[in-house]
Rosetta silent file (secondary structure, phi, psi, omega in degrees, C-alpha in Angstrom):
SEQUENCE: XXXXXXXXXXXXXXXXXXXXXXXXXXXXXXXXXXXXXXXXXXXXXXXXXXXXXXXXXXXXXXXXXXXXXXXXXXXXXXXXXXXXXXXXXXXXXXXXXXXXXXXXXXXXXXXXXXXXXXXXXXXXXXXXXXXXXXXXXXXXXX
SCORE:     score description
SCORE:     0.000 S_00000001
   1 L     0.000  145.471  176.899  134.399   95.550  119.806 S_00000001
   2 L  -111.047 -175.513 -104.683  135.130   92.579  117.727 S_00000001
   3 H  -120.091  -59.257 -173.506  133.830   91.259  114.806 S_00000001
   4 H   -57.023  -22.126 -171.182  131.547   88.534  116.062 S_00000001
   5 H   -79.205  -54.541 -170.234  129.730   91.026  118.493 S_00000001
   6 H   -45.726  -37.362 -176.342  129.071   93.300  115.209 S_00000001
   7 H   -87.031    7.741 -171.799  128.004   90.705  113.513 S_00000001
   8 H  -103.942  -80.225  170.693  125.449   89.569  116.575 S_00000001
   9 H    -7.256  -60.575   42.061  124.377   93.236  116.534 S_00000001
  10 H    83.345  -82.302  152.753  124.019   93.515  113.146 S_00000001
  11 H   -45.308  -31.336 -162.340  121.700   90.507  113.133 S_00000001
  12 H   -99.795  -20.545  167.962  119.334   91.552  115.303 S_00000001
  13 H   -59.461  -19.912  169.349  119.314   95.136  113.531 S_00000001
  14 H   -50.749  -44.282 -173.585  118.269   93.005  110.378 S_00000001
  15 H   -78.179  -12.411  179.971  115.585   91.600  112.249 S_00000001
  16 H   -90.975  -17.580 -172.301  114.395   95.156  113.606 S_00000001
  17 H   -96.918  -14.429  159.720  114.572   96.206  110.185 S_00000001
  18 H   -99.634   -0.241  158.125  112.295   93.835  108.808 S_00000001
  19 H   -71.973  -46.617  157.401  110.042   94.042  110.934 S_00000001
  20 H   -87.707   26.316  137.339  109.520   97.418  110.055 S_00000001
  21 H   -81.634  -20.670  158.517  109.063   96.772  106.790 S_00000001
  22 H   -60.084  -40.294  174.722  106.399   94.663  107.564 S_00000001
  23 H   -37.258  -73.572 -158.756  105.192   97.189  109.667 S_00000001
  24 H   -46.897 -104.613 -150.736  105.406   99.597  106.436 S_00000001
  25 H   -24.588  -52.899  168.620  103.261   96.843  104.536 S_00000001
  26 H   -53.854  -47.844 -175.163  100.721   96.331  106.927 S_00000001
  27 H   -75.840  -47.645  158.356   99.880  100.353  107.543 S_00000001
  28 H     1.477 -107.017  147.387  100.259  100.007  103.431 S_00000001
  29 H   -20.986  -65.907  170.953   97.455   97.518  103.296 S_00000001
  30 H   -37.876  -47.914 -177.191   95.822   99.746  105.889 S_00000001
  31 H   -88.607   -7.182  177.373   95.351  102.652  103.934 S_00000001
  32 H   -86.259  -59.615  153.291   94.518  101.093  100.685 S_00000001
  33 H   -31.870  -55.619 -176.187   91.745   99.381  102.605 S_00000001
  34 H   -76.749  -20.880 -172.546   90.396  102.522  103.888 S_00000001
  35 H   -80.782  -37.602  170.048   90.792  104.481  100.630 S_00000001
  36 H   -97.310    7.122  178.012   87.963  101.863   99.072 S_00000001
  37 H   -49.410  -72.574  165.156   85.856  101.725  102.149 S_00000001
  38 H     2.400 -112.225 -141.481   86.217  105.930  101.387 S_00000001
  39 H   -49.786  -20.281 -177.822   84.795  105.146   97.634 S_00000001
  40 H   -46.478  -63.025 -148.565   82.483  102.584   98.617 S_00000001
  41 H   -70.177  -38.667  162.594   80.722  104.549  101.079 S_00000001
  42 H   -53.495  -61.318  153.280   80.528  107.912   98.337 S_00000001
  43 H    14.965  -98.511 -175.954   79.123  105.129   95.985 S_00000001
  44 H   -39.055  -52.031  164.236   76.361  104.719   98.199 S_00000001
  45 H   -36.940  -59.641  161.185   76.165  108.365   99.134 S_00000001
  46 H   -47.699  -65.912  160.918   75.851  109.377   95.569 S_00000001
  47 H   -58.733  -17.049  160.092   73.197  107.100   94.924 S_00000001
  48 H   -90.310  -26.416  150.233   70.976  107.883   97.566 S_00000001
  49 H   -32.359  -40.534 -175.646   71.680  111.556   96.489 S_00000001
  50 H   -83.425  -34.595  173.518   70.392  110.260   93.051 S_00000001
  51 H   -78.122  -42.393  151.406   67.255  108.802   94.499 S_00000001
  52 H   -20.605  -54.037 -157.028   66.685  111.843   96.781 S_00000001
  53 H   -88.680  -16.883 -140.073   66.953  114.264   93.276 S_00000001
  54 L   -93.046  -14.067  171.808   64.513  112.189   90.988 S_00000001
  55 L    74.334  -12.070  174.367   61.324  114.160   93.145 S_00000001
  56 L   -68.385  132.918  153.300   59.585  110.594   93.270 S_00000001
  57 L   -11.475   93.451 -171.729   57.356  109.687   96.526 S_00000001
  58 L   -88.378  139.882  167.244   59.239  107.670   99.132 S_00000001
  59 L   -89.099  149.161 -166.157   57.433  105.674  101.382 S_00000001
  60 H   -20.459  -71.121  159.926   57.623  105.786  105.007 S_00000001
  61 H   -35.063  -51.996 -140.364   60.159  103.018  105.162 S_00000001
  62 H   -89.415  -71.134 -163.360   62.315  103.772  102.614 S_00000001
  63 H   -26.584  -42.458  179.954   62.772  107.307  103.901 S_00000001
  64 H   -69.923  -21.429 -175.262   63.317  106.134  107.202 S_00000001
  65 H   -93.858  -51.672  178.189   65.792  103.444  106.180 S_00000001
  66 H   -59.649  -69.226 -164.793   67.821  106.760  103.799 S_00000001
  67 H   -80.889   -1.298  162.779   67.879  108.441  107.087 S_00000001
  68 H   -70.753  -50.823  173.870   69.547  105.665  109.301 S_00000001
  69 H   -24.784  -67.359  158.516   71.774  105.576  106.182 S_00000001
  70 H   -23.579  -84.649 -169.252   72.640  109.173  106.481 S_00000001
  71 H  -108.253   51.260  174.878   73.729  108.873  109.542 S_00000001
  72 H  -112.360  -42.006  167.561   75.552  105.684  109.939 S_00000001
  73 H   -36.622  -63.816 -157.888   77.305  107.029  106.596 S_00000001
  74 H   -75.835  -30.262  143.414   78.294  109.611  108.713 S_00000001
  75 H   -47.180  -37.340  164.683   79.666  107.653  111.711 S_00000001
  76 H   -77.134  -26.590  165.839   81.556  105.241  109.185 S_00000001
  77 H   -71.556   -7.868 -170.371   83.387  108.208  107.507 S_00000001
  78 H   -73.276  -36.941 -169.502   84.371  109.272  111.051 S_00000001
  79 H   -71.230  -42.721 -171.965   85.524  105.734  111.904 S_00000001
  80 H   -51.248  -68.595  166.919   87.266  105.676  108.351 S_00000001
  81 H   -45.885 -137.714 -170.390   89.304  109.405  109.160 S_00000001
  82 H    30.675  -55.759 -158.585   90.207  108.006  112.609 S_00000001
  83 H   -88.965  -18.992  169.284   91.404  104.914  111.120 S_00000001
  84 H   -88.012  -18.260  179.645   93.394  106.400  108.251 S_00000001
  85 H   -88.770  -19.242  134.304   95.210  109.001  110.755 S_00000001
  86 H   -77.786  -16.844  175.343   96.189  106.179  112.567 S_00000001
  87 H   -70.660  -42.961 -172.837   97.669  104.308  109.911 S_00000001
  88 H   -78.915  -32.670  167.333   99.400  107.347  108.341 S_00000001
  89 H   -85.567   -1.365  162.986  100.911  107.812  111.768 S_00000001
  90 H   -51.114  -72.727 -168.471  102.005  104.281  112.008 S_00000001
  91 H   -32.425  -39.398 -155.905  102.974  104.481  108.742 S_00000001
  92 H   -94.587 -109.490  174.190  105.094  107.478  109.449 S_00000001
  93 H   -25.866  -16.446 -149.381  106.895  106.290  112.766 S_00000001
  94 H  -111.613  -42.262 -161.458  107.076  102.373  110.854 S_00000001
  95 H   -85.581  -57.740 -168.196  108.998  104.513  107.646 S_00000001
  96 H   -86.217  -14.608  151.749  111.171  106.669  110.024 S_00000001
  97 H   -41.690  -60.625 -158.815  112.090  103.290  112.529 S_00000001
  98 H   -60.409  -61.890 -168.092  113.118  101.535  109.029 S_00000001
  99 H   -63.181  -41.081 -167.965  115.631  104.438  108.215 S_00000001
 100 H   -97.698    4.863 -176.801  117.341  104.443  111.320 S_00000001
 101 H   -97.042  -21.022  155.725  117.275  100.807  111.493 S_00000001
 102 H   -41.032  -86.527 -175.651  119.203  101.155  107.876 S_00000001
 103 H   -30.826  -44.709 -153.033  121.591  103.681  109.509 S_00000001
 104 H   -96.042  -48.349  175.812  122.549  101.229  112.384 S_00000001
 105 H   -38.409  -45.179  164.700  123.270   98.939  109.841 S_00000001
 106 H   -93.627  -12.950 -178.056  125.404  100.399  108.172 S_00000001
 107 H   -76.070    7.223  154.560  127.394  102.404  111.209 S_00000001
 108 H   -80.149  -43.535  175.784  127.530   98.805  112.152 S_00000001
 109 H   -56.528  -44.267  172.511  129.368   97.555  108.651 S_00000001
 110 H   -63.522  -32.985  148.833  131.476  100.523  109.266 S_00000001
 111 H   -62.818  -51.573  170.347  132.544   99.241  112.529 S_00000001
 112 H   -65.813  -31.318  166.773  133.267   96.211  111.455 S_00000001
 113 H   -74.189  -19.441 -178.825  135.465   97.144  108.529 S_00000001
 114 H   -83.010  -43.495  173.654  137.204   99.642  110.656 S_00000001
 115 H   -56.079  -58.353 -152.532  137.980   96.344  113.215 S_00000001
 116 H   -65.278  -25.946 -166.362  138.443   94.107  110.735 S_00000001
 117 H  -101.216   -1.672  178.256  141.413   96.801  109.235 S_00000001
 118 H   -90.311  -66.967 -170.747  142.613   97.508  112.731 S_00000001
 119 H   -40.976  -56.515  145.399  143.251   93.214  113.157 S_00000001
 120 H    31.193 -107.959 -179.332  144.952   93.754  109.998 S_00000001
 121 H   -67.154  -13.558  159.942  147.163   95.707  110.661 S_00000001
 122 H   -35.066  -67.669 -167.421  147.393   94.036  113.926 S_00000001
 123 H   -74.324  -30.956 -174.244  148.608   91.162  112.232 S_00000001
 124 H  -107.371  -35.200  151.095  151.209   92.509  109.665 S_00000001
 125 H    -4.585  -82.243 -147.997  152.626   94.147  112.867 S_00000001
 126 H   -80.802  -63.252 -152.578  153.245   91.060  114.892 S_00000001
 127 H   -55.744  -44.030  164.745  154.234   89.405  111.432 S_00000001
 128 H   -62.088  -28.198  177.434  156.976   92.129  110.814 S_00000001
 129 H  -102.442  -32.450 -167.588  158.429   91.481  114.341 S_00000001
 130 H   -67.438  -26.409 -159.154  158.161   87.468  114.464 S_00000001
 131 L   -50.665  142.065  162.990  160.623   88.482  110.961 S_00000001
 132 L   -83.169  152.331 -179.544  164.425   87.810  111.700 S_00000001
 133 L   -73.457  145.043 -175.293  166.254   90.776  111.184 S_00000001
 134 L   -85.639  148.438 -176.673  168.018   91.010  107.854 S_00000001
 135 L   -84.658  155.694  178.208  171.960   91.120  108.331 S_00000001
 136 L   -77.837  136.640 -177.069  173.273   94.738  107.186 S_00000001
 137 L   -52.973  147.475  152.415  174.343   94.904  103.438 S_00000001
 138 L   -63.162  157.384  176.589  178.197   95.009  103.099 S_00000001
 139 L   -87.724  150.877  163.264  179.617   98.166  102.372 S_00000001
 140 L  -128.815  146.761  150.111  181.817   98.286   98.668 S_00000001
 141 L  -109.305  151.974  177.831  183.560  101.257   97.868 S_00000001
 142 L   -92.127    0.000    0.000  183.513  102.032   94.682 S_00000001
């Protein structure tokens, strides 16, 4: 392979490799996002737990509005898991993508330096035979 292919290769493994590091950033960003929905929504839990313990008289409404709470709390932590076990497997495939998009990088550099040391030598070959031959030393005896 020659140099110019490696280095066309090469390119576009750059470009695969930054994409998945955007990737990694983005699934990042995912989970960071879901981790304060997560605290938000205990927030809220905890405080209607706190209203719940105080033993005062709720009125119809309010009760009625704390149990649609309840369980839309409980449908938004489901959507929340769901949405963090996709991210962490994104995350996970986007992290192990990156690494092998590394690797081909460099068993690409390594190809090229082995070409580049084969022309080389290639070259100081040809250079040694375009040479005229040196005439043979006289003999002296001493």
């Amino acid at each position: 392979m020659k140099t110019r292919m490696i280095e066309r290769l090469d390119l576009i493994a750059e470009i695969g490799e930054t994409k998945w590091l955007h990737e990694i950033v983005r699934h990042t960003r995912t989970l960071e996002q879901v981790a304060r929905q997560r605290r938000l929504l205990a927030s809220y839990q905890e405080k209607l737990r706190q209203s719940w313990r105080s033993g005062s008289v709720l009125e119809a409404g309010a009760a009625k509005r704390a149990a649609d709470f309840v369980g839309a709390s409980a449908r938004a932590e489901q959507q929340i898991e769901q949405t963090e076990r996709q991210a962490n497997q994104q995350l996970e495939i986007a992290q192990q993508s990156f690494v092998e998009a590394k690797e081909r990088r460099r068993a690409l550099e390594a190809a090229k330096q082995a070409v580049v040391r084969a022309d080389e030598r290639t070259t100081a070959q040809r250079l040694e035979r375009a040479q005229p031959p040196t005439p043979p030393k006289p003999w002296r005896s001493a």
